[in-house]
C-alpha positions as CSV (number, residue, x, y, z in Angstrom):
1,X,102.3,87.0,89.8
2,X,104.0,89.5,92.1
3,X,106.0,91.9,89.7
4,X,106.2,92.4,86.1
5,X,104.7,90.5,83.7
6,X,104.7,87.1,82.3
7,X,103.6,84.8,79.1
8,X,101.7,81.3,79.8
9,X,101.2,79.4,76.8
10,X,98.5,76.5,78.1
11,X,98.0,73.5,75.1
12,X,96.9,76.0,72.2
13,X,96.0,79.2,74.5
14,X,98.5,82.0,75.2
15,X,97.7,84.4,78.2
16,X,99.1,87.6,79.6
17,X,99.7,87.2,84.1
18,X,100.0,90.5,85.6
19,X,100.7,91.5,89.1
20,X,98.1,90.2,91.4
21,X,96.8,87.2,89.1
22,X,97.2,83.7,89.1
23,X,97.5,81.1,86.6
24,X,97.4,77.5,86.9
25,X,99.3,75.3,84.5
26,X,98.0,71.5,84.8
27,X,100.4,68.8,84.4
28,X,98.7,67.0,81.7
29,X,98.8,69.9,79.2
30,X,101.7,71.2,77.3
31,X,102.6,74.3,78.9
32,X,105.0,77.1,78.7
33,X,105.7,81.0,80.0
34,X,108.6,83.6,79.9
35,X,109.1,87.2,80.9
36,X,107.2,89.4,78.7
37,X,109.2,92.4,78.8
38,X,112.7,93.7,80.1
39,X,112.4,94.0,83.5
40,X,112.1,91.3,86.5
41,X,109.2,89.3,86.6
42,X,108.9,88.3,90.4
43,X,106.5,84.9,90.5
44,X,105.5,82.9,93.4
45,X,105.3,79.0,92.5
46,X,103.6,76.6,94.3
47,X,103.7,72.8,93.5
48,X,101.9,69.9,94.7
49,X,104.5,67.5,94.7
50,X,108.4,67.5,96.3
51,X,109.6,66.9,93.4
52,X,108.2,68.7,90.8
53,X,110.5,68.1,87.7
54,X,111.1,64.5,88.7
55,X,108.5,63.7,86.1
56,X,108.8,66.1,83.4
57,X,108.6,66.0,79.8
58,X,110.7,68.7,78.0
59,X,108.9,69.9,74.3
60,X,112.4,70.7,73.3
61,X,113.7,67.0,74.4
62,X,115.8,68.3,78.2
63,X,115.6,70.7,80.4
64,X,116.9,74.1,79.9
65,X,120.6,74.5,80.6
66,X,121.5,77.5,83.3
């Protein structure tokens, strides 16, 4: 986490990320986050594969529209 601060839901836990912490959400556990307040949240993401949504499976059924 770089600026601001997050929400990380991991299976049945829910955590706060603040600046300066790191979080790691594994890819057999439902997971979730979103900005926790108003302002930007800046977050550095790092994943192990090239294509990291190639894979996924959406809770909500697809991927969020932009």
């Amino acid at each position: 986490m770089l600026e601001g601060e997050i929400w990380a839901r991991i299976g049945d836990e829910r955590f706060t990320v603040t600046p300066d912490r790191t979080i790691v959400f594994p890819a057999t556990v439902p997971h979730a986050w979103g900005n926790s307040g108003t302002g930007t949240a800046r977050v550095l993401w790092v994943w192990n594969s090239a294509d990291p949504f190639g894979d996924s499976v959406y809770i909500d059924g697809a991927p969020p529209q932009k």
